[in-house]
N, CA, C and O atoms as a DFTB+ gen file, in Angstrom:
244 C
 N C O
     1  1      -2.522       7.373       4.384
     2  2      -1.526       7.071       3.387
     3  2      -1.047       8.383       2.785
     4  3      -2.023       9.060       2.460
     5  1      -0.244       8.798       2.602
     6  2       0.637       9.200       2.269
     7  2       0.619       9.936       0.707
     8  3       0.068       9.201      -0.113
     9  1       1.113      11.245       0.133
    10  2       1.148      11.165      -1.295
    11  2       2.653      10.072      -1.816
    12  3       2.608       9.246      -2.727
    13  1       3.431      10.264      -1.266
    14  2       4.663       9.736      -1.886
    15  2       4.328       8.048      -1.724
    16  3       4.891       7.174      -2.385
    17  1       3.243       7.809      -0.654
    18  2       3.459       6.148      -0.397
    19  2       2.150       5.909      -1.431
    20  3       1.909       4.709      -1.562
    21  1       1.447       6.603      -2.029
    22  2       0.396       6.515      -3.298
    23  2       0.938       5.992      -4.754
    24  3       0.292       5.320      -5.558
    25  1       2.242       6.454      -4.890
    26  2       2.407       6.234      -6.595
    27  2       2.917       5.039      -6.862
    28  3       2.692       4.490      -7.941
    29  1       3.589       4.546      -6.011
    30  2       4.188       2.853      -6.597
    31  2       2.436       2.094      -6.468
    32  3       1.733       2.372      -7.439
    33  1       1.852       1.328      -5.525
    34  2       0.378       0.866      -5.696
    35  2      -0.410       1.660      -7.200
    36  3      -0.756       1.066      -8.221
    37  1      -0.477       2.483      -7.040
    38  2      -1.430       3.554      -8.226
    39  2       0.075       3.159      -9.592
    40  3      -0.198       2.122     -10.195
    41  1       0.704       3.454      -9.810
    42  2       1.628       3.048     -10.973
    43  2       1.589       1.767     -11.670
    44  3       1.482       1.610     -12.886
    45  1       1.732       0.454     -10.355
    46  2       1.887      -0.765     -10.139
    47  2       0.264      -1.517     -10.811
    48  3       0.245      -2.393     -11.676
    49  1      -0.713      -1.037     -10.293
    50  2      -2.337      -1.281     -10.857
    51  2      -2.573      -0.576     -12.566
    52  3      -3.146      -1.058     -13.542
    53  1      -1.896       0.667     -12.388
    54  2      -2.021       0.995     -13.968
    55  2      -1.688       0.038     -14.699
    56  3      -2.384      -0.580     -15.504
    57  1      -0.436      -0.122     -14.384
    58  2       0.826      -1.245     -15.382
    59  2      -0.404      -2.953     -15.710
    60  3      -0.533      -3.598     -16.750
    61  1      -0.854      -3.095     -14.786
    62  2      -1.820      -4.457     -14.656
    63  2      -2.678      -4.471     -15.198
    64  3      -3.009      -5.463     -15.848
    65  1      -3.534      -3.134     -15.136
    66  2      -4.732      -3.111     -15.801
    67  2      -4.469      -2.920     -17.388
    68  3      -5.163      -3.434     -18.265
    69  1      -2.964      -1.811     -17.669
    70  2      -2.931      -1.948     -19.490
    71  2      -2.434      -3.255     -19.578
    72  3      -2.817      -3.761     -20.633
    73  1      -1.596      -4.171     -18.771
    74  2      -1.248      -5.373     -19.316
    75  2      -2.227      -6.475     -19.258
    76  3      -2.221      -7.469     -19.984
    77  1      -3.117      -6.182     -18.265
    78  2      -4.429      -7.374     -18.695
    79  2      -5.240      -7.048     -20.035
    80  3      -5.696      -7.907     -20.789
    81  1      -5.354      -5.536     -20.221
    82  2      -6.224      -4.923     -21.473
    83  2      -5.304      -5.287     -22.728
    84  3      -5.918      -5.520     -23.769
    85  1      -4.229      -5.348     -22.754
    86  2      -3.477      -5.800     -23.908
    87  2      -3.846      -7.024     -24.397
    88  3      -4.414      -7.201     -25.475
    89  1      -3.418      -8.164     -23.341
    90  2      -3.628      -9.486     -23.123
    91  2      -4.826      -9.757     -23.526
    92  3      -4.941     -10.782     -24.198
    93  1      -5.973      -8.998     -23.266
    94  2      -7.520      -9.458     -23.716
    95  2      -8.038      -9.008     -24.900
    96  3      -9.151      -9.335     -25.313
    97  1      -7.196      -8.190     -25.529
    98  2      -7.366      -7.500     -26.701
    99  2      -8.277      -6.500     -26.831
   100  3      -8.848      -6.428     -27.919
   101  1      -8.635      -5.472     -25.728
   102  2      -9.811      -4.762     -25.920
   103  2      -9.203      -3.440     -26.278
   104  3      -8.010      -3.295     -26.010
   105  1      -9.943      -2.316     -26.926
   106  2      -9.864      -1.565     -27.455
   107  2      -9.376      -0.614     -26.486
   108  3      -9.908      -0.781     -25.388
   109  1      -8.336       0.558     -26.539
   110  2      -7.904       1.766     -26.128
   111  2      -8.244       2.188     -24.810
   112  3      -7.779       2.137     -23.671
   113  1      -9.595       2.780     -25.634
   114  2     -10.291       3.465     -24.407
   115  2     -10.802       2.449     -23.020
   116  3     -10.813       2.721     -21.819
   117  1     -11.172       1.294     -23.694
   118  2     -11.239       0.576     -22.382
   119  2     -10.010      -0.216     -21.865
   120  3     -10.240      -1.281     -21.292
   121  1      -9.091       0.080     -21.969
   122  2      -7.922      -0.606     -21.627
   123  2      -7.640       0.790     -20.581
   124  3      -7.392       0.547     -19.400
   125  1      -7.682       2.160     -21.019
   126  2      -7.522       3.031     -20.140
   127  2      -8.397       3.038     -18.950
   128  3      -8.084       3.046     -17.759
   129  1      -9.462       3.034     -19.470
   130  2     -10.496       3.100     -18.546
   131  2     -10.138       1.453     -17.267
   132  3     -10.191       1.544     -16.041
   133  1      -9.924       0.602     -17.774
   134  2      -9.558      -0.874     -17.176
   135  2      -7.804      -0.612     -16.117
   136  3      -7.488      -1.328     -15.167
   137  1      -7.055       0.434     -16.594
   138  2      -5.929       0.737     -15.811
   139  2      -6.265       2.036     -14.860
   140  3      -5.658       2.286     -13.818
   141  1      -7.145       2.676     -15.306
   142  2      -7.728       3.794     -14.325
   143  2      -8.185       3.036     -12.614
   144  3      -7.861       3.462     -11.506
   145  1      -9.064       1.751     -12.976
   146  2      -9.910       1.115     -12.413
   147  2      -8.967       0.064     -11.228
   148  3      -9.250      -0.347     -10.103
   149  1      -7.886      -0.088     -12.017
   150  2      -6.747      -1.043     -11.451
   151  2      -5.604      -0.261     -10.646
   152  3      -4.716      -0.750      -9.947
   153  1      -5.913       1.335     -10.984
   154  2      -4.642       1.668      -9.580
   155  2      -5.510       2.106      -9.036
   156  3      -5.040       2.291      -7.913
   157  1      -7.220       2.661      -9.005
   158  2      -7.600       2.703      -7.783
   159  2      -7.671       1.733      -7.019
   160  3      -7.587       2.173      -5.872
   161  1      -7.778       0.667      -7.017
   162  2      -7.949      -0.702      -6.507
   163  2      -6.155      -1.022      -5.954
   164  3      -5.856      -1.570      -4.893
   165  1      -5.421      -0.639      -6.732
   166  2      -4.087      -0.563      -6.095
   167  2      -4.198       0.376      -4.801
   168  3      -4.199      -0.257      -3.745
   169  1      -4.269       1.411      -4.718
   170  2      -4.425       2.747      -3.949
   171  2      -4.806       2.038      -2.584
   172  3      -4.192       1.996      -1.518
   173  1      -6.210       1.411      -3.026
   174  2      -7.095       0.788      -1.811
   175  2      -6.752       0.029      -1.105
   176  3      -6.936       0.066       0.111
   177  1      -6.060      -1.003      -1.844
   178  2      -5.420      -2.572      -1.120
   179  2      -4.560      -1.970      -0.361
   180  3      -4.577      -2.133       0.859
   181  1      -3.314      -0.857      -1.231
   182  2      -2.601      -0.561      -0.011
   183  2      -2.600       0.073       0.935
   184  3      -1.855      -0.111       1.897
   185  1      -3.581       1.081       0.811
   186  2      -4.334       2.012       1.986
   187  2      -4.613       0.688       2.925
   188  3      -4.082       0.553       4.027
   189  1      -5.309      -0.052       2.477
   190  2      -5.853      -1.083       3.654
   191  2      -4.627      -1.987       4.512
   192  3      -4.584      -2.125       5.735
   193  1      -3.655      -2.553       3.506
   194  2      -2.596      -2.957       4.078
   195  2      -1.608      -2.293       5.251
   196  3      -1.188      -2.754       6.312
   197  1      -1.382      -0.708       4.436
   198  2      -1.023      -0.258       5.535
   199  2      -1.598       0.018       6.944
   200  3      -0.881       0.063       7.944
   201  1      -3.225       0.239       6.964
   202  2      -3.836       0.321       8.328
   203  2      -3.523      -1.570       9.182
   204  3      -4.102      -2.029      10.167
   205  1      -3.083      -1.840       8.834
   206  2      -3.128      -3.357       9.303
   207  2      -1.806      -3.584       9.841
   208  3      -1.583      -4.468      10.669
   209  1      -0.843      -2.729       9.342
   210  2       0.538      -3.136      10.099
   211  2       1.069      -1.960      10.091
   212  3       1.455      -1.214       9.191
   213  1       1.020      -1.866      11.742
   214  2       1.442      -0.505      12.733
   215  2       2.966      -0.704      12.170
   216  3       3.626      -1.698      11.868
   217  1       3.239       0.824      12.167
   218  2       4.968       0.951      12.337
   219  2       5.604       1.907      13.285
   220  3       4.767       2.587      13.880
   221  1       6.852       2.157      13.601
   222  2       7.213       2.563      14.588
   223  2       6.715       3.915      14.812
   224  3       6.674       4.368      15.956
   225  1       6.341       4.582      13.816
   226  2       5.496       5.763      14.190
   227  2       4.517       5.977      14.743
   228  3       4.123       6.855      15.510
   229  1       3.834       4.484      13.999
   230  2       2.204       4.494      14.971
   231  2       2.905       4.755      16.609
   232  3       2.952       5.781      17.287
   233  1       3.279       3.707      16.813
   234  2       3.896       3.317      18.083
   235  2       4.538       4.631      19.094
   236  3       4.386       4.609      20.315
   237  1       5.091       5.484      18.547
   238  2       5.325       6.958      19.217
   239  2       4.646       7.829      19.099
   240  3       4.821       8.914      19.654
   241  1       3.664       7.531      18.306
   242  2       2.475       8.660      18.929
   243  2       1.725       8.444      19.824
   244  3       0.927       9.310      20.183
């Protein structure tokens, strides 16, 4: 994966994790710590997604 194909997943999990930490009412630091936790987990899913569906590049190498 990619740096440029990293920041929407990693952006996208931040945004989830402060909007679930809002939603649950927990304090600051763990709302950061809870969006830290949520774009690595973004990062991952899509790291994994992308190994799962070849694209035409795979294909010409």
């Amino acid at each position: 994966m990619s740096t440029s194909n990293i920041f929407l997943p990693a952006s996208l999990g931040a945004f989830a994790g402060i909007l679930l930490g809002t939603i649950a009412g927990i304090d600051i630091v763990s709302t950061l710590i809870l969006a830290a936790a949520c774009a690595v987990l973004g990062v991952a899913v899509g790291s994994n997604f992308e190994d799962e569906n070849p694209t035409l590049e795979d294909y010409e190498n």
